[in-house]
N, C-alpha and C positions, 0 to 999 in steps of 0.2 A: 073255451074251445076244447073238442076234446082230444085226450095226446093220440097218438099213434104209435106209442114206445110198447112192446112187448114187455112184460114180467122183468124187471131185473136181477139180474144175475148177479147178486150182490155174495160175499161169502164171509163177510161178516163185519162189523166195524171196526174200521181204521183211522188212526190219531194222521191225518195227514198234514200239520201242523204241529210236527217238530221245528222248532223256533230257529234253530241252526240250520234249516234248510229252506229259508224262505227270509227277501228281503228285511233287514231292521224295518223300515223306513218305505215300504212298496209304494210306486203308486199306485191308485185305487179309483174305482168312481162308478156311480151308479148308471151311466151312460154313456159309453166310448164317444160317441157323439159331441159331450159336450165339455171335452179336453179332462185329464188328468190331475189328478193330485195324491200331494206326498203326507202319507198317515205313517201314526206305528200301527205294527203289524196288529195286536188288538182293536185299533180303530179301523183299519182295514179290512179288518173281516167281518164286518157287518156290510159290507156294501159288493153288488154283485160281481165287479170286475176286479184283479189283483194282479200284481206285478209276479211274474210264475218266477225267475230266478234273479238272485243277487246281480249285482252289475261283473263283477269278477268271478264268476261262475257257472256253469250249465251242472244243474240239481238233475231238473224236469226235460224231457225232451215232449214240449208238446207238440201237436200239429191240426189245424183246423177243419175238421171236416165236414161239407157243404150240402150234404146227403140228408134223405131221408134215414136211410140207417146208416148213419155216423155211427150213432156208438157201438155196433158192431163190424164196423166194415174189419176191422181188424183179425174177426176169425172168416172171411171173407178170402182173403187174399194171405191167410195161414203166417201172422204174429202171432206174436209171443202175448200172451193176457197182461196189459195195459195197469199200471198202479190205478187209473181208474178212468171215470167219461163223467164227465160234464156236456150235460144235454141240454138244448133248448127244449121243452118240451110243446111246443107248438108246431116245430118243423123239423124232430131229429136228428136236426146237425149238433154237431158234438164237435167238444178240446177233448182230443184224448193223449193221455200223457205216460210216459215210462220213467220211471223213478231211476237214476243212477245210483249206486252203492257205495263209489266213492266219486264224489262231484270234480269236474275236470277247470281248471283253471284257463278263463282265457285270456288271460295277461300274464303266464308264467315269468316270473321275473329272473330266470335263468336262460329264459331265451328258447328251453324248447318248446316246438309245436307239435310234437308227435301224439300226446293225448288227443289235443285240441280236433286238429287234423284227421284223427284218425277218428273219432267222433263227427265232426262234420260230413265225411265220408256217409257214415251209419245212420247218420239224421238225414242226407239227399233219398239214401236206400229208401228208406221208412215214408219219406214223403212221395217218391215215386210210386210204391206200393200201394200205399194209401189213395192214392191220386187225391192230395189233401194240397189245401190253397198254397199256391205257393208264394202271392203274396201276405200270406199272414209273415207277419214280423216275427211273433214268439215272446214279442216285451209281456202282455195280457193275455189273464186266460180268465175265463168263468170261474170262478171263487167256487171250489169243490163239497164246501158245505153251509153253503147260500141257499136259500129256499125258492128262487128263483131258479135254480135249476134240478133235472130229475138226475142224481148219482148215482153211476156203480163206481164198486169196489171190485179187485179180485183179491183174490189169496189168502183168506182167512182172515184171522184179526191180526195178524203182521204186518206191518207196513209190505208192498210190493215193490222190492227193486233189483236190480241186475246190473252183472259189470259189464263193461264194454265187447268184451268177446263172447258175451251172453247174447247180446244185442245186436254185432256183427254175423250172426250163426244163419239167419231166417232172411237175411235178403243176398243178392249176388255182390259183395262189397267190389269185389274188382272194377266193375265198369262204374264206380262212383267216386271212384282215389284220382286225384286231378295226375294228370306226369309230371314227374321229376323237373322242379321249376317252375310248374305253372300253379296260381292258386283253385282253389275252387271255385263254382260257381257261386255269382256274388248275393245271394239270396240265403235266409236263415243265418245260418252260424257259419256261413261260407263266408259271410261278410266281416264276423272277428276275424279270420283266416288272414283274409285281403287285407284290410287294415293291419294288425301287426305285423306281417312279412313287410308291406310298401313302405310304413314307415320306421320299422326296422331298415330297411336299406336308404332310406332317405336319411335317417339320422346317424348311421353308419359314417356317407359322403361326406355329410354338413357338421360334425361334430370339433371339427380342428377349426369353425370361424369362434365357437364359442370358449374350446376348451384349451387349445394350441396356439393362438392366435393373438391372445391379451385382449381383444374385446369383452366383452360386457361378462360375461359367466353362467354362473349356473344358473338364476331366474330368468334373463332372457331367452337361457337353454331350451326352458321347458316351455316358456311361452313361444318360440318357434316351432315347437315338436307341437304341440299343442294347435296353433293355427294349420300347421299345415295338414293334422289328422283331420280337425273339421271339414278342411276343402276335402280333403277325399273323400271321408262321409259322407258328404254332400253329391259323391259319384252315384252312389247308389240308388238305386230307383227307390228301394224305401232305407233311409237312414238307419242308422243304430242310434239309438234314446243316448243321447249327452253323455248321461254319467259312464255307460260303457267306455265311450270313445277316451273319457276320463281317463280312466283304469287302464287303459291301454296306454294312455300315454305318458301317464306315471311310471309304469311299466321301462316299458321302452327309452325313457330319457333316462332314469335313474341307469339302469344298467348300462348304456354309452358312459358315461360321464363317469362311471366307477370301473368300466375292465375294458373303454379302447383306449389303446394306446397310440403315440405318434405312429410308430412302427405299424402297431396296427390299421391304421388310419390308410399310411401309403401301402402294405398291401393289398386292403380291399379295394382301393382303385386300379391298382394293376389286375386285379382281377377283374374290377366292373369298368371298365373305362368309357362304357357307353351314363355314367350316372352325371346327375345336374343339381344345382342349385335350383 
């Protein structure tokens, strides 16, 4: 069939497999269709689909666009040049992705969210703009140097990437910062958001049956934090892939169980006194 992609706009080649920015362990598969699987990252990249960021990290911001001209829609609606497009070349839709400069943690295990957050923010901006699918997930993208798909690059032979207030500059971030209290919407990386805040205040409440209490301790600790991240997960209209919710919840039990205290415990209740088992 033949493409309908104009000339690429390539500026030159790019290593976009630096090893430290892309899963040990991705999963991979040559047909989203017919479920996943976990390769090293060398076996993973022979096949066209890959796991775009660690479980504990946002590298890539990508986002799925459903157009005939995907891989431009971006100077369309006046972003920022894209680390690069991954195209179908049959029907122009395109992953197109922005490189982070320093990759943001979404399981900070100090408990703040302000990167994470302020990131999620920037990622709703970017996909409104785009008007790119908003149920794509973000776990898979189009493998960028797979032969099954037509690649740009921008920005010379440098890797292309930008910091967050690089990325913040090009869309209206205000009307996409959730208010004071509330999380973001539960789609993308809104949904690390909702996951570590809820069960941050879930384990917050429930930390004195396991820590305070003489019951069971620290494995059953985690295996409660752990059951009850799943059920929320499972709030989502599209879940987050296991191992994230993992990572969150390692997260979040270790740091209970090492800096709250009794004391602390009956403050945050005087504070939340609407919280439950």
């Amino acid at each position: 069939m033949e493409t309908i992609l104009s000339e690429p706009k390539v500026t030159g080649q790019v290593d976009l497999f630096i090893p430290e920015r892309w899963p040990k362990k991705p999963y991979c598969t040559d047909d989203l269709t017919h479920g996943l699987r976990i390769r090293s990252l060398k076996s993973a990249l022979k096949l066209p689909y890959i796991q775009a960021n660690p479980p504990h990290l946002r590298v890539w911001m990508v986002f799925d666009i459903d157009r005939p001209d995907g891989a431009f829609r971006w100077q369309d609606v006046n972003l920022l040049a894209p680390t690069w497009n991954a195209v179908n070349q049959n029907n122009g839709h395109a992953h197109t992705a922005w490189g982070i400069s320093a990759p943001v943690l979404v399981d900070s295990p100090d408990m703040r969210q302000a990167p994470l957050r302020y990131l999620c923010a920037i990622e709703a901006g970017y996909r409104a703009k785009l008007d790119a699918d908003r149920d794509y997930s973000g776990l898979m993208t189009k493998n960028p140097i797979h032969p099954d798909w037509h690649v740009l690059t921008y920005g010379g032979p440098d890797l292309l990437l930008y910091d967050l207030d690089d990325l913040a500059d090009w869309v209206d971030l205000p009307k996409f910062i959730p208010k004071r209290g509330k999380n973001p919407e539960e789609i993308g990386l809104g949904r690390n958001c909702a996951l570590f805040e809820d069960l941050r205040h879930w384990a917050y409440g429930n930390i004195r049956i396991y820590r305070f209490e003489g019951l069971p301790g620290w494995n059953p600790w985690v295996a409660a934090c752990r059951v009850w991240a799943l059920e929320r997960n499972g709030d989502f209209d599209n879940p987050l892939d296991p191992r994230e919710v993992w990572h969150v919840v390692k997260s979040v039990s270790k740091w209970t169980w090492r800096n709250m205290t009794l004391e602390g415990w009956r403050q945050f209740v005087v504070a939340n006194r609407t919280w439950s088992r």
